[in-house]
N, C-alpha and C positions, 0 to 999 in steps of 0.2 A: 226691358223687363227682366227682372231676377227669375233665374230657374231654381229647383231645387236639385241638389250633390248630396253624394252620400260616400262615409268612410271609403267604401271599394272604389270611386270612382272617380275619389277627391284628388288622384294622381294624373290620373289623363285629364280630369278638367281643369284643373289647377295647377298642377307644379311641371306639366308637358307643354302647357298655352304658351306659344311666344307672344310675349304683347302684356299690358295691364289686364291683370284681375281683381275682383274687391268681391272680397268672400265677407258677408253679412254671417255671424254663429249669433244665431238667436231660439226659441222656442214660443209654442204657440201662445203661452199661458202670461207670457211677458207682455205687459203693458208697454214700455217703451219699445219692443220689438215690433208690436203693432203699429207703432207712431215712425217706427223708421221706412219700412215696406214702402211707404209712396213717396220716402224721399227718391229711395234708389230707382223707382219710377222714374221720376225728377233728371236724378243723376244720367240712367240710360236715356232718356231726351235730348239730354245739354249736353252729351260725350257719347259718341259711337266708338271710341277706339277702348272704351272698356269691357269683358265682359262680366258682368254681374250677378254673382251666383249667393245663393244662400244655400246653409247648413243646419240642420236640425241638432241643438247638443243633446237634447234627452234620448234622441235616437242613436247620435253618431256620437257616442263621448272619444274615442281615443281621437278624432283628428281635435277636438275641443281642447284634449289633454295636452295632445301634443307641440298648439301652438299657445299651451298654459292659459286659455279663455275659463277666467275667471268668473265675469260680471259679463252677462249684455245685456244691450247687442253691443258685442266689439263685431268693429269692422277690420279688416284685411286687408291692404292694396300687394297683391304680389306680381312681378316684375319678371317675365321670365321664368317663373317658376319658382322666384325667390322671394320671400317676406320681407317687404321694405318699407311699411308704414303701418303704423297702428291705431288704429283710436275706441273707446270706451264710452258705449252710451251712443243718444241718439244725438246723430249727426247732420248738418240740413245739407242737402244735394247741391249748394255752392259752393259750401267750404267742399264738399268730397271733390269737386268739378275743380276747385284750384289746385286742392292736391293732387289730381289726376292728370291737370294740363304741366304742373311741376314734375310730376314722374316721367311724363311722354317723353320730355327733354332730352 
């Protein structure tokens, strides 16, 4: 299950994590945001070796700004601390699940 992260804390849970993370930037008011949330349900079922966080942008804009989150829900896979995949929009928890077993690699 996805936690929620915020700008302060977006460092130690994210860019300190050794291992995959897949950071969800979405907002409550988002329809499609709404339709992603049980993917990554989904996603944490089918893969333990990721963890799964979400970020609020109307709350937390500068980490939004800072990895240029446009449109969501974008999704995040970060690798070590580092941004290594992107995607735009809702995404279904198999495609995240193949991409995630191609990062593990």
């Amino acid at each position: 299950m996805a936690h929620e992260i915020t700008d302060s804390n977006f460092k130690a849970e994210v860019l300190d994590h050794k291992g995959l993370a897949l950071v969800d930037f979405w907002a409550p008011w988002c329809g499609p945001c709404r339709m992603q949330a049980p993917e990554l349900d989904k996603l944490a079922a089918l893969n333990k070796d990721v963890k799964i966080c979400k970020i609020n942008v109307d709350d937390h804009t500068a980490t939004a700004q800072q990895y240029g989150v446009q449109s969501i829900p974008t999704l995040i896979f970060f690798k070590d601390g580092k941004a290594v995949d992107k995607s735009v929009g809702v995404t279904p928890a198999a495609a995240l699940d193949v991409k995630a077993k191609g990062l593990l690699k």
